[in-house]
PyMOL Python script that loads the backbone (N, CA, C, O; Angstrom):
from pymol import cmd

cmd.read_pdbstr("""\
ATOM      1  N   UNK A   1       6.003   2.384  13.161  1.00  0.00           N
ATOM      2  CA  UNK A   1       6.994   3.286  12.587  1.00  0.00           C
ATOM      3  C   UNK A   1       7.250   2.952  11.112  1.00  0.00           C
ATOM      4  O   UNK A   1       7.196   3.940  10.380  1.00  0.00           O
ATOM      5  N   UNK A   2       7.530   1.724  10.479  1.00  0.00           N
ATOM      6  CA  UNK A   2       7.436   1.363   9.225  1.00  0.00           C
ATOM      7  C   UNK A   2       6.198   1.887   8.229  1.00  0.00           C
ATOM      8  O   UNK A   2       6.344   2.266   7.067  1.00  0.00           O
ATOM      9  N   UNK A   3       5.049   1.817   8.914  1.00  0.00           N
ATOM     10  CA  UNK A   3       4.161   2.128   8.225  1.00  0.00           C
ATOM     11  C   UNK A   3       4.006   3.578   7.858  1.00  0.00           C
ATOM     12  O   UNK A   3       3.373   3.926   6.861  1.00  0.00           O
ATOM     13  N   UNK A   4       4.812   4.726   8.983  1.00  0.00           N
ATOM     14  CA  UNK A   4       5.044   5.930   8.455  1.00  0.00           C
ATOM     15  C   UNK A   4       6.287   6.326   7.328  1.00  0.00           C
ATOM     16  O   UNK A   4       6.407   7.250   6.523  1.00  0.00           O
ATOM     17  N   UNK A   5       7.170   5.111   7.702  1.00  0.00           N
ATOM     18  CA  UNK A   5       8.110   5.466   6.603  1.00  0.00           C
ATOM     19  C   UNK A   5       7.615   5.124   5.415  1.00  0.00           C
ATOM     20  O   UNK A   5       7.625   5.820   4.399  1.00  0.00           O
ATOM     21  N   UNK A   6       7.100   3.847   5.567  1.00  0.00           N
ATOM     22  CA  UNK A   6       6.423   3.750   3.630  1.00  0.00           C
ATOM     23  C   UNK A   6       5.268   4.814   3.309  1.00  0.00           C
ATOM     24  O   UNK A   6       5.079   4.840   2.093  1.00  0.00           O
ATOM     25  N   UNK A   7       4.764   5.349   3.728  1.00  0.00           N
ATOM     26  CA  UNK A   7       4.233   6.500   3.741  1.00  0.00           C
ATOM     27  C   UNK A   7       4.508   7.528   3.203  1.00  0.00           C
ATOM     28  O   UNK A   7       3.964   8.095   2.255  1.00  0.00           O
ATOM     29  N   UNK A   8       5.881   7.952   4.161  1.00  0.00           N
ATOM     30  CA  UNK A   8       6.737   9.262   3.457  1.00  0.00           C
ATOM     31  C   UNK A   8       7.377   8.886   1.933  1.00  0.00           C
ATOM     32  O   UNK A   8       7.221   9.729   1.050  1.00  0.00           O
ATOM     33  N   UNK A   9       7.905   7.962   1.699  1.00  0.00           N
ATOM     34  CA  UNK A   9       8.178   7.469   0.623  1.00  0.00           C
ATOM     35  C   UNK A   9       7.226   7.462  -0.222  1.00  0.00           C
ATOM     36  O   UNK A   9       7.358   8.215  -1.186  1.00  0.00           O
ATOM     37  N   UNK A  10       6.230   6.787  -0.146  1.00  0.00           N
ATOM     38  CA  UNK A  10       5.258   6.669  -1.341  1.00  0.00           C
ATOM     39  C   UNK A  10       4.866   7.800  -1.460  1.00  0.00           C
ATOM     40  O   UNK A  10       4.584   8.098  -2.620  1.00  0.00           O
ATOM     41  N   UNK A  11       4.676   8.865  -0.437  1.00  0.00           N
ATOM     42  CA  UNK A  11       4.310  10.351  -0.815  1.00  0.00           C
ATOM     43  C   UNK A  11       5.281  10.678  -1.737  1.00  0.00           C
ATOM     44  O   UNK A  11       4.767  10.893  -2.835  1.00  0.00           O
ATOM     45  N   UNK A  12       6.523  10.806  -1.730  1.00  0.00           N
ATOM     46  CA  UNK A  12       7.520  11.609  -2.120  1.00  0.00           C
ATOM     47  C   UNK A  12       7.502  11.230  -3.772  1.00  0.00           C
ATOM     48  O   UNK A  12       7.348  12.232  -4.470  1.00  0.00           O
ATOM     49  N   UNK A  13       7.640   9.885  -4.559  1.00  0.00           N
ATOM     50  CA  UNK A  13       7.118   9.036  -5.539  1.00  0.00           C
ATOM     51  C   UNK A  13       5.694   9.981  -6.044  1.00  0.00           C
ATOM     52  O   UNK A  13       5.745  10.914  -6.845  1.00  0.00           O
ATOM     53  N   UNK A  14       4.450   9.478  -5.360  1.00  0.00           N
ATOM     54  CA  UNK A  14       3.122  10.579  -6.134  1.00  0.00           C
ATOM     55  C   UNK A  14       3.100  11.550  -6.228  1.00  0.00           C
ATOM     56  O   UNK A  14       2.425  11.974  -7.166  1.00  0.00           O
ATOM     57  N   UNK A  15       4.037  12.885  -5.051  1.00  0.00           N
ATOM     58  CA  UNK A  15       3.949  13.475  -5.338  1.00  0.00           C
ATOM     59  C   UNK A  15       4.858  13.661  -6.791  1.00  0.00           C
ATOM     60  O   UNK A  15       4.661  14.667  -7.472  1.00  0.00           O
ATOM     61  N   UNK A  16       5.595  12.904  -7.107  1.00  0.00           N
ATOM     62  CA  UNK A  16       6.696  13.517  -8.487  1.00  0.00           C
ATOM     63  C   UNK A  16       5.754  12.871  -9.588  1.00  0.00           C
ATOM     64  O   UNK A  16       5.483  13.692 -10.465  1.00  0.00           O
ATOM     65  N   UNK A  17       5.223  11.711  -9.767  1.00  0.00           N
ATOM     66  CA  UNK A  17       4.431  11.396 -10.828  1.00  0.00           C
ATOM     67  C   UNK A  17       3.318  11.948 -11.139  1.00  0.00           C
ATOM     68  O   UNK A  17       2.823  12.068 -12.260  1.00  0.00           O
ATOM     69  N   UNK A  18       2.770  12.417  -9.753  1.00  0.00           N
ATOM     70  CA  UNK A  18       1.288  13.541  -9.747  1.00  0.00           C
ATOM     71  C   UNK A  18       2.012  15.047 -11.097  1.00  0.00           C
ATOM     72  O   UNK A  18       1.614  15.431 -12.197  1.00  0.00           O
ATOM     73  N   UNK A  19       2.917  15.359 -10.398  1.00  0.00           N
ATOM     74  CA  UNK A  19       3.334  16.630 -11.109  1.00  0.00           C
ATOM     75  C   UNK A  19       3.644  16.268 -12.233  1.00  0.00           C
ATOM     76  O   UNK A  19       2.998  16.744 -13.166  1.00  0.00           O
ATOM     77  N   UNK A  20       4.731  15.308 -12.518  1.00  0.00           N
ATOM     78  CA  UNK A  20       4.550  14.779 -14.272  1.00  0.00           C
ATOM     79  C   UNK A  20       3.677  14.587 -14.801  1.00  0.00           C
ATOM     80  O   UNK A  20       3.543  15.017 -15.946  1.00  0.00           O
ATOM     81  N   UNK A  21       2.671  13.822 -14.152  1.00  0.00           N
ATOM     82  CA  UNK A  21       1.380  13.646 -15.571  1.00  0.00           C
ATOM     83  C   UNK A  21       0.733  14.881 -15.895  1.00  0.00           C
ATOM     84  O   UNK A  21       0.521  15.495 -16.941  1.00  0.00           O
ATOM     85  N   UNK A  22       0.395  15.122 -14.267  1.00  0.00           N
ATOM     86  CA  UNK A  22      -0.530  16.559 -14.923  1.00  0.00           C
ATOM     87  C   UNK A  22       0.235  17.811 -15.581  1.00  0.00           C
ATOM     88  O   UNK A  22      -0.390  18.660 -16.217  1.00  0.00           O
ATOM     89  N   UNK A  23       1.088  17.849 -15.464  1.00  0.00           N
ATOM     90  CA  UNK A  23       2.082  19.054 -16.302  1.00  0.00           C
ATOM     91  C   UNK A  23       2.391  18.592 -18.137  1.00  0.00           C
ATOM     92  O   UNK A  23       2.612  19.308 -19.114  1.00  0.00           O
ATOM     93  N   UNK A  24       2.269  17.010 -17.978  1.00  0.00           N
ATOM     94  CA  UNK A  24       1.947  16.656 -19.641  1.00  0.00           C
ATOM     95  C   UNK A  24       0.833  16.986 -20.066  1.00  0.00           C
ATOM     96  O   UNK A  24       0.745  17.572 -21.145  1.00  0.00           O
ATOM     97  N   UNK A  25      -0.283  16.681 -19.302  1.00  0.00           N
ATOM     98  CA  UNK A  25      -1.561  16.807 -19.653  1.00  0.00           C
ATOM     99  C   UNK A  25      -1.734  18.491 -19.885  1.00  0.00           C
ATOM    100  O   UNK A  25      -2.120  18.937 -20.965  1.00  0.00           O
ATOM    101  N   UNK A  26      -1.425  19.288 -18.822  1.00  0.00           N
ATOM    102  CA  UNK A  26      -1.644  20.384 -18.704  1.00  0.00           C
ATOM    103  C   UNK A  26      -0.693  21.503 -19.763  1.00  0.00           C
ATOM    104  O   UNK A  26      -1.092  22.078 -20.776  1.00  0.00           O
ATOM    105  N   UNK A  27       0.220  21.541 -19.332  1.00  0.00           N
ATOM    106  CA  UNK A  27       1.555  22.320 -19.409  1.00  0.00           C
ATOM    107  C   UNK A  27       1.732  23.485 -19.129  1.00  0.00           C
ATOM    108  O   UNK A  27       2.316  24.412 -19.689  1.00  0.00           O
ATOM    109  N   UNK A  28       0.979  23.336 -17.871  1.00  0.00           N
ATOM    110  CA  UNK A  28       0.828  24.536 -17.046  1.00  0.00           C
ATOM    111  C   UNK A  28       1.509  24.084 -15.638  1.00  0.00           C
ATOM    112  O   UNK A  28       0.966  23.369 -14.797  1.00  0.00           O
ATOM    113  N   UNK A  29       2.961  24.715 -15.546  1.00  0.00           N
ATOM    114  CA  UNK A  29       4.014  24.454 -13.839  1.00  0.00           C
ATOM    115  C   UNK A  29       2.313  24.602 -12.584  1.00  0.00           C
ATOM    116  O   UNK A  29       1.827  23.700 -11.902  1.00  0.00           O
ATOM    117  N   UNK A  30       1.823  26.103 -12.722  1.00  0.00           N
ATOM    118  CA  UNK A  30       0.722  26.571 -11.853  1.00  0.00           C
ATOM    119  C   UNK A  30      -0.589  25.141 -11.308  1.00  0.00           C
ATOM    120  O   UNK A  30      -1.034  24.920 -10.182  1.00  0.00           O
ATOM    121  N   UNK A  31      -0.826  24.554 -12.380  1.00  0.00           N
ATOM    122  CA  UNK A  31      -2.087  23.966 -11.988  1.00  0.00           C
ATOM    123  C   UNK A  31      -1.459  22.701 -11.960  1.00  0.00           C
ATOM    124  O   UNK A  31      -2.282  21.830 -11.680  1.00  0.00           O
ATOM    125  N   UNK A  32      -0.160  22.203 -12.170  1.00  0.00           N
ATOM    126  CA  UNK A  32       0.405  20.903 -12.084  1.00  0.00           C
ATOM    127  C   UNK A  32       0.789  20.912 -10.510  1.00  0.00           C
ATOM    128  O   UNK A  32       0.370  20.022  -9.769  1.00  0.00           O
ATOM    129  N   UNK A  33       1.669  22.041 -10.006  1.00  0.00           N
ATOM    130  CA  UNK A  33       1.878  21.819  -8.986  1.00  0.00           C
ATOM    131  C   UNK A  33       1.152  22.072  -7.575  1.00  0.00           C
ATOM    132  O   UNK A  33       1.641  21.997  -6.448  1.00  0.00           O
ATOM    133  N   UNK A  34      -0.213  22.408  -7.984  1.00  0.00           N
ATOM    134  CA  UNK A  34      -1.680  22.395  -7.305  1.00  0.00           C
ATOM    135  C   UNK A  34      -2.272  21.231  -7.650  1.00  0.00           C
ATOM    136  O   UNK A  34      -3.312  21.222  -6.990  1.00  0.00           O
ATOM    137  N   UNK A  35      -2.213  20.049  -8.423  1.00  0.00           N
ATOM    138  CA  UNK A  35      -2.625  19.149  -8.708  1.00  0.00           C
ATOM    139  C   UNK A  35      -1.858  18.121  -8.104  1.00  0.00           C
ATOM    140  O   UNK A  35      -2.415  17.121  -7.649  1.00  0.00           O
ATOM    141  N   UNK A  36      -0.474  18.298  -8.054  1.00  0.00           N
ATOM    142  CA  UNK A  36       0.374  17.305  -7.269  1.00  0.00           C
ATOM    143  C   UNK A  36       0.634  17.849  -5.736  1.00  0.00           C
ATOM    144  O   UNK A  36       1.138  17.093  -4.906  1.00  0.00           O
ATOM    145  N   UNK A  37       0.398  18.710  -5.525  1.00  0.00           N
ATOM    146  CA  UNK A  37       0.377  18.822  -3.673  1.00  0.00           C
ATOM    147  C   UNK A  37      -1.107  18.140  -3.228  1.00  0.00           C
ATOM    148  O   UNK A  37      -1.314  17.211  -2.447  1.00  0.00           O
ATOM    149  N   UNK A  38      -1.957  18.860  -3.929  1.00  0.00           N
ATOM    150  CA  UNK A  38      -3.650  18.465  -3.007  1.00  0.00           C
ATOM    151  C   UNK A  38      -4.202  16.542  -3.331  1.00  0.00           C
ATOM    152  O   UNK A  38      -4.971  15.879  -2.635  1.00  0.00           O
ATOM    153  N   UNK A  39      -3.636  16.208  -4.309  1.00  0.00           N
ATOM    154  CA  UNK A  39      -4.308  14.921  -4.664  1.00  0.00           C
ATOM    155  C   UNK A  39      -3.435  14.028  -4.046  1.00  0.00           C
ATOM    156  O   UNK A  39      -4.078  13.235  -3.358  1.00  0.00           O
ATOM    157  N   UNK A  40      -2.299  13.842  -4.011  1.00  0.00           N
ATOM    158  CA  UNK A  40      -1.011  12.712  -3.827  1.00  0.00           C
ATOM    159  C   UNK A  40      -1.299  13.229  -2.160  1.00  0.00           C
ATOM    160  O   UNK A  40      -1.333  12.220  -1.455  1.00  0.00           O
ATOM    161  N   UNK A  41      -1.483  14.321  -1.455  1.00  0.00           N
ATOM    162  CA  UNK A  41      -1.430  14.445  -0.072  1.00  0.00           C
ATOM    163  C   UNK A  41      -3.122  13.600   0.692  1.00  0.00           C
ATOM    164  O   UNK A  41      -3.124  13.010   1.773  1.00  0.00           O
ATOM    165  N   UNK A  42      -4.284  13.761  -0.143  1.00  0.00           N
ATOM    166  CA  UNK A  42      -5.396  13.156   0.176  1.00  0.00           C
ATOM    167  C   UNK A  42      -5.202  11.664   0.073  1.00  0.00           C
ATOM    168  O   UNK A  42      -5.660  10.894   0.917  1.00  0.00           O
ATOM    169  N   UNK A  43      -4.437  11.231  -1.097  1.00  0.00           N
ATOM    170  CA  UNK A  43      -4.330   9.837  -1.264  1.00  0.00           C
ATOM    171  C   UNK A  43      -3.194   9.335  -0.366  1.00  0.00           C
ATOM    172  O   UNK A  43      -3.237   8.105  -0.329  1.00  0.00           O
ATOM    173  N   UNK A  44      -2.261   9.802   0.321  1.00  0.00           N
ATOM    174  CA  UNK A  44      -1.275   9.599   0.887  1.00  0.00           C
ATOM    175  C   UNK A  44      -1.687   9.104   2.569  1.00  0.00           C
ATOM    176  O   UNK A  44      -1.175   8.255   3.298  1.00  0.00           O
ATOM    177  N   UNK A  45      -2.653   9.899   2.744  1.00  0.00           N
ATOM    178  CA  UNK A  45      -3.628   9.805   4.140  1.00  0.00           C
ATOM    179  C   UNK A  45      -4.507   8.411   3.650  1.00  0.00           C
ATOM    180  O   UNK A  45      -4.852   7.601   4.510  1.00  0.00           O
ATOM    181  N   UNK A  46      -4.780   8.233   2.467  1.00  0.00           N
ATOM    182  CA  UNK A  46      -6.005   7.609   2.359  1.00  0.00           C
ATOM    183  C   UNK A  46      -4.743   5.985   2.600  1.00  0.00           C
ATOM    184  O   UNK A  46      -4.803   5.180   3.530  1.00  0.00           O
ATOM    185  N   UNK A  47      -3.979   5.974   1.708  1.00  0.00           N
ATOM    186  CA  UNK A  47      -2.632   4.665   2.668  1.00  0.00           C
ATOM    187  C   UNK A  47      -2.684   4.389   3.565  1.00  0.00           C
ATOM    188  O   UNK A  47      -3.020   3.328   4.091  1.00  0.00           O
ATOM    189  N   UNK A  48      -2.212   5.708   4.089  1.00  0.00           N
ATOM    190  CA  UNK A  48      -1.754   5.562   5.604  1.00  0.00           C
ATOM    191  C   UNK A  48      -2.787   4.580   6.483  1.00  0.00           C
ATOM    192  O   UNK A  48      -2.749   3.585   7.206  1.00  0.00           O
ATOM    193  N   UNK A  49      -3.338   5.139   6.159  1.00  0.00           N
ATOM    194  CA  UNK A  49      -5.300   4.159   6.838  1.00  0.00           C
ATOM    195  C   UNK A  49      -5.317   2.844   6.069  1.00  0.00           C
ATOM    196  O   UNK A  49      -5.943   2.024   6.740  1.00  0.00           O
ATOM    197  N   UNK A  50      -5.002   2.467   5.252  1.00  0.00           N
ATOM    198  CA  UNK A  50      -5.088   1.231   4.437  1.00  0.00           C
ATOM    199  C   UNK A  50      -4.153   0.562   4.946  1.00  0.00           C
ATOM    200  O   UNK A  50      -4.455  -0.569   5.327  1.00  0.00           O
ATOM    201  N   UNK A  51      -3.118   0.896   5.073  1.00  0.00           N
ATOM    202  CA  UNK A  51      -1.517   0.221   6.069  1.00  0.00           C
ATOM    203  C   UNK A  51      -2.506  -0.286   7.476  1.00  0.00           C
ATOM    204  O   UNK A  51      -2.882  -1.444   7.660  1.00  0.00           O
ATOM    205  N   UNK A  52      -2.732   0.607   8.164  1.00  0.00           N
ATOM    206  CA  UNK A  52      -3.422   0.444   9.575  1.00  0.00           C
ATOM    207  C   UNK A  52      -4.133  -0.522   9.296  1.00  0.00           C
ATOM    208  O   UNK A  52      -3.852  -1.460  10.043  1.00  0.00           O
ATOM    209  N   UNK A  53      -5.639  -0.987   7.943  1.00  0.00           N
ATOM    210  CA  UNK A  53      -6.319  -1.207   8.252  1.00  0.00           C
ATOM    211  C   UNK A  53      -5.596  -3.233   7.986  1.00  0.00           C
ATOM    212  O   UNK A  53      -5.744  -4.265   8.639  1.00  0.00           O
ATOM    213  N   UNK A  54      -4.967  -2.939   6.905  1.00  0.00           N
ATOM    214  CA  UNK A  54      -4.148  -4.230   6.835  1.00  0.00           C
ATOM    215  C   UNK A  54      -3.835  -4.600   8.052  1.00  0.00           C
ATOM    216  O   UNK A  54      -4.153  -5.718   8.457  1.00  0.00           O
ATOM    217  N   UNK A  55      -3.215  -3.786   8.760  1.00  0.00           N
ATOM    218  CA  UNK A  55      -2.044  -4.665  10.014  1.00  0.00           C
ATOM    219  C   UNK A  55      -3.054  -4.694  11.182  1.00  0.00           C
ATOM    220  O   UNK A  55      -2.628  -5.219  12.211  1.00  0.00           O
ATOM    221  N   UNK A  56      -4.064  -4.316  11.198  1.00  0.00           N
ATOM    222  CA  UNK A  56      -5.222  -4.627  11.987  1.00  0.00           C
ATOM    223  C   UNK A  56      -5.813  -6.311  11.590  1.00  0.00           C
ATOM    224  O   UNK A  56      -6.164  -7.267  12.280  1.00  0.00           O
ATOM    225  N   UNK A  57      -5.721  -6.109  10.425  1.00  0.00           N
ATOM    226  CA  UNK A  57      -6.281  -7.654   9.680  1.00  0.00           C
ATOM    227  C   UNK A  57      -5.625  -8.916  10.212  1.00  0.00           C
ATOM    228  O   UNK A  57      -6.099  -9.906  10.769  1.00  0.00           O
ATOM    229  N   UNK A  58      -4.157  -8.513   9.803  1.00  0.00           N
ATOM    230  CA  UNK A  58      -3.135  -9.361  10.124  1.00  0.00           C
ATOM    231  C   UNK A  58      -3.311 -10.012  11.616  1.00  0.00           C
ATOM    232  O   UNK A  58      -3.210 -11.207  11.894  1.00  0.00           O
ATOM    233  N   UNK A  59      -3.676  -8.636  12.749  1.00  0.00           N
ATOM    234  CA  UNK A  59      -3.824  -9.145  13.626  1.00  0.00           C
ATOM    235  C   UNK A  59      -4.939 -10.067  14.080  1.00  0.00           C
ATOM    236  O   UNK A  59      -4.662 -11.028  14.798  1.00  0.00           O
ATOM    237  N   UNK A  60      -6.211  -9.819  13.691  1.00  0.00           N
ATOM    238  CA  UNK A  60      -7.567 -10.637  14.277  1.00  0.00           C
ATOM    239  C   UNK A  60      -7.318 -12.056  13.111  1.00  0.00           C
ATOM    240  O   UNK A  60      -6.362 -12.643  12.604  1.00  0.00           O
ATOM    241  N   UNK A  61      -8.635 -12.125  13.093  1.00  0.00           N
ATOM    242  CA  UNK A  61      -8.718 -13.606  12.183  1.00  0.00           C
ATOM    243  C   UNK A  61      -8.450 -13.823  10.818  1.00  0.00           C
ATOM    244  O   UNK A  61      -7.974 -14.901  10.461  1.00  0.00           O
ATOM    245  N   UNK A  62      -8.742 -12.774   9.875  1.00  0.00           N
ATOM    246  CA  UNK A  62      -8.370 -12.178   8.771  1.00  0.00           C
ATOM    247  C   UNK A  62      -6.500 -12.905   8.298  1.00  0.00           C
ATOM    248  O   UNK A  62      -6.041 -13.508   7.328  1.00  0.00           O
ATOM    249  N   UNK A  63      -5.919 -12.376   9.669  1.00  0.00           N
ATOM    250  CA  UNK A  63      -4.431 -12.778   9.328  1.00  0.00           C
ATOM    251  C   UNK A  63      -4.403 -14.450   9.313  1.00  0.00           C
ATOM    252  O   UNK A  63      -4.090 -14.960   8.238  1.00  0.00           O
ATOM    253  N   UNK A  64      -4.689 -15.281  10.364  1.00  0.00           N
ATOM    254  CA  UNK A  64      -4.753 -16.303  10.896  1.00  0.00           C
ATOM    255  C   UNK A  64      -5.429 -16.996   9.621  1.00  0.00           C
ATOM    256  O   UNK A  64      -4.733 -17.855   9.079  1.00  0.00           O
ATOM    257  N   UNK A  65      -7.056 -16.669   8.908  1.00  0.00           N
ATOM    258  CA  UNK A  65      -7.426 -16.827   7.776  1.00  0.00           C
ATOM    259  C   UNK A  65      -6.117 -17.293   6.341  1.00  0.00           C
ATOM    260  O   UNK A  65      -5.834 -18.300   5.692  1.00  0.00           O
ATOM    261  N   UNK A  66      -5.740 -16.131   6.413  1.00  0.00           N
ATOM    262  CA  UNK A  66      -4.363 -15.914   5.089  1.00  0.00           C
ATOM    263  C   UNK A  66      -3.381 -16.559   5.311  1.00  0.00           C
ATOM    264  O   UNK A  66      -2.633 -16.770   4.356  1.00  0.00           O
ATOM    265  N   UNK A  67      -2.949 -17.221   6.934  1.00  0.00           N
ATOM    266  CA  UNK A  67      -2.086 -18.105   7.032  1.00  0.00           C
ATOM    267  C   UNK A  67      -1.856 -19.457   6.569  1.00  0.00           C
ATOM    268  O   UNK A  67      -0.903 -20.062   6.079  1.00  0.00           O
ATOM    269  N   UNK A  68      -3.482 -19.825   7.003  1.00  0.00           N
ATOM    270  CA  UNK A  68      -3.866 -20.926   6.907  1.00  0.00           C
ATOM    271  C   UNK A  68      -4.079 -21.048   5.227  1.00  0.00           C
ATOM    272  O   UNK A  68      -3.932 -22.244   4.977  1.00  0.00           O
ATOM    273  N   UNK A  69      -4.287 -20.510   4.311  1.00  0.00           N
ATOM    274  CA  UNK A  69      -4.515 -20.554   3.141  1.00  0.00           C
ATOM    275  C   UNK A  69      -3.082 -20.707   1.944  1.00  0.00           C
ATOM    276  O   UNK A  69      -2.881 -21.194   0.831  1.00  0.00           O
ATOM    277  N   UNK A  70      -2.267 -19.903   3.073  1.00  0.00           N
ATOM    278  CA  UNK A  70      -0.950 -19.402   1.833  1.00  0.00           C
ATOM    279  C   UNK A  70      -0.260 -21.007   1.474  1.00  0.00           C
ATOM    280  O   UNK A  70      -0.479 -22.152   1.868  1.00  0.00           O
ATOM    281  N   UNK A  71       0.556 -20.444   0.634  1.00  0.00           N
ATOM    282  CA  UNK A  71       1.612 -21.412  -0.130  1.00  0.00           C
ATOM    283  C   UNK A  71       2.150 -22.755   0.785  1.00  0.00           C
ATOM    284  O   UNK A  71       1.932 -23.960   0.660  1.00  0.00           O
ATOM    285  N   UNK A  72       2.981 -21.945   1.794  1.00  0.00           N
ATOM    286  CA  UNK A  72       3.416 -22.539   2.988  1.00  0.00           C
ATOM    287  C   UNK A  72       2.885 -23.783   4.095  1.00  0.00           C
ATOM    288  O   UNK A  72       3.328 -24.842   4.540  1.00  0.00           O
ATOM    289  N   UNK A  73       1.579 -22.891   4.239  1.00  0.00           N
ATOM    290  CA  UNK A  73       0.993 -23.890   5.165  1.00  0.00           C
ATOM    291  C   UNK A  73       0.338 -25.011   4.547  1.00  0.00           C
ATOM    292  O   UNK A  73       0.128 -26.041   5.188  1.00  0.00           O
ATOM    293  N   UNK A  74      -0.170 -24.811   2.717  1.00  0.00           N
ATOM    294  CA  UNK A  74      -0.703 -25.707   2.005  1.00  0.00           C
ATOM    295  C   UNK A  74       0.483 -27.013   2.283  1.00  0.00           C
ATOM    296  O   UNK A  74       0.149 -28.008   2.926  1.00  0.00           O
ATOM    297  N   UNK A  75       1.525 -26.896   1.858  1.00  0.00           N
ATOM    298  CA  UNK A  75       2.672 -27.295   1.931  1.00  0.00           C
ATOM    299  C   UNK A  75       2.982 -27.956   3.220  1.00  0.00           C
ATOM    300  O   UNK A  75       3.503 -29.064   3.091  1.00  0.00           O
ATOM    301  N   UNK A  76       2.867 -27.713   3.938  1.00  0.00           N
ATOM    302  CA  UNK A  76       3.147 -28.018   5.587  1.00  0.00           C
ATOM    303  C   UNK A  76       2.122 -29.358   5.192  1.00  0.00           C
ATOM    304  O   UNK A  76       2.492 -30.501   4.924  1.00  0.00           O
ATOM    305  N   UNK A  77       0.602 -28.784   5.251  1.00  0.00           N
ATOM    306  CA  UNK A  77      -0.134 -29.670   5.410  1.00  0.00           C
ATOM    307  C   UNK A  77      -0.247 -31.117   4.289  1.00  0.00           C
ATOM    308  O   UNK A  77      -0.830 -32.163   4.572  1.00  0.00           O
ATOM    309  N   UNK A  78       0.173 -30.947   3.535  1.00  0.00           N
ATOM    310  CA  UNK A  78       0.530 -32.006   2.089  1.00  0.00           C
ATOM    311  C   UNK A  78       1.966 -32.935   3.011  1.00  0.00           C
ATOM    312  O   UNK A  78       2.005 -34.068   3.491  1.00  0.00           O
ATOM    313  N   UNK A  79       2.578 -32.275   2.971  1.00  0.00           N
ATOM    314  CA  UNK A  79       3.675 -33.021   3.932  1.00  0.00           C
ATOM    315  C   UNK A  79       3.040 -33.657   5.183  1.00  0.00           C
ATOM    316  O   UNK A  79       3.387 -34.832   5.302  1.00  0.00           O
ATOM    317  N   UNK A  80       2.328 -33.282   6.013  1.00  0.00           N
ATOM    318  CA  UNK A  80       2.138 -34.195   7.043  1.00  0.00           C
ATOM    319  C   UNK A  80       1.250 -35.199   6.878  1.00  0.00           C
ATOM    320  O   UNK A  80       0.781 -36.009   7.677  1.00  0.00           O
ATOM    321  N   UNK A  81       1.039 -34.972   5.375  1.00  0.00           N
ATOM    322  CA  UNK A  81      -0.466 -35.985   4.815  1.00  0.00           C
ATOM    323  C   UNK A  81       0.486 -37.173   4.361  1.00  0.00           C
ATOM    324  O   UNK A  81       0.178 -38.353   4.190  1.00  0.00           O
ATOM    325  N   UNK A  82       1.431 -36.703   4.245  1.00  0.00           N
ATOM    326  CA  UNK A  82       2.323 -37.599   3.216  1.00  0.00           C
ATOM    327  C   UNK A  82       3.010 -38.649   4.167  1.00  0.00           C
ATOM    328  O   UNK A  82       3.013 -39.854   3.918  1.00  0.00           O
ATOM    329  N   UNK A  83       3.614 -38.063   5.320  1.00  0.00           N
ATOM    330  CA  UNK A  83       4.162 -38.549   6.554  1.00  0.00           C
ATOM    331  C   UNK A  83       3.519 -39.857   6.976  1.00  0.00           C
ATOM    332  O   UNK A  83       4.024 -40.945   7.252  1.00  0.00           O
ATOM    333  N   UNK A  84       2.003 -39.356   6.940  1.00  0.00           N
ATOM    334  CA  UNK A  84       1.076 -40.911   7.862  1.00  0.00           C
ATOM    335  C   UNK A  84       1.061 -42.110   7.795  1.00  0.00           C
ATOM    336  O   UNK A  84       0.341 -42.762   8.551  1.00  0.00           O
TER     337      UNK A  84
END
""", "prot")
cmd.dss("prot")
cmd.show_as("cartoon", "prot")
cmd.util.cbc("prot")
cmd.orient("prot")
C-alpha cells in the first residue's frame, strides 16, 4: 500500500513539473498539457515497477547483501572486534 501512495504522490509532483517545463520550453497550454499527462503517466508506471523491483531485492539476498555492508552492521562488527 505505501508503494501506491508514493506513487500517487510522485505522479501528482511530475505531473506539475512535466507541465512547467514543457510550457517554458513550449508556450503552448495545448502541447504542454499533452506532454505532462502522456510522459509523467509512462514514467509513473515505470516507478511503480522499480518500487516492486526494490522491495523484491530487499527481500532475497540482495537485501541481506546491503545489510551486511551498511554503516550499522560495519559498526556492530568493529565493536565485537573490539570486545575480544
Amino acid at each position: 500500500m505505501r508503494s501506491l501512495i508514493k506513487t500517487v504522490t510522485f505522479a501528482a509532483v511530475h505531473f506539475t513539473v512535466a507541465f512547467s517545463v514543457a510550457y517554458a520550453l513550449t508556450g503552448s497550454i495545448a502541447i504542454s498539457s499533452a506532454l505532462a499527462l502522456v510522459e509523467p503517466m509512462v514514467n509513473t508506471v515505470a516507478y511503480f515497477f522499480h518500487e516492486r523491483i526494490w522491495e523484491a531485492a530487499d527481500r532475497l539476498k540482495l537485501g541481506r547483501m546491503a545489510r551486511r555492508y551498511s554503516p550499522s552492521e560495519a559498526n556492530r562488527s568493529t565493536s565485537a572486534l573490539a570486545s575480544s
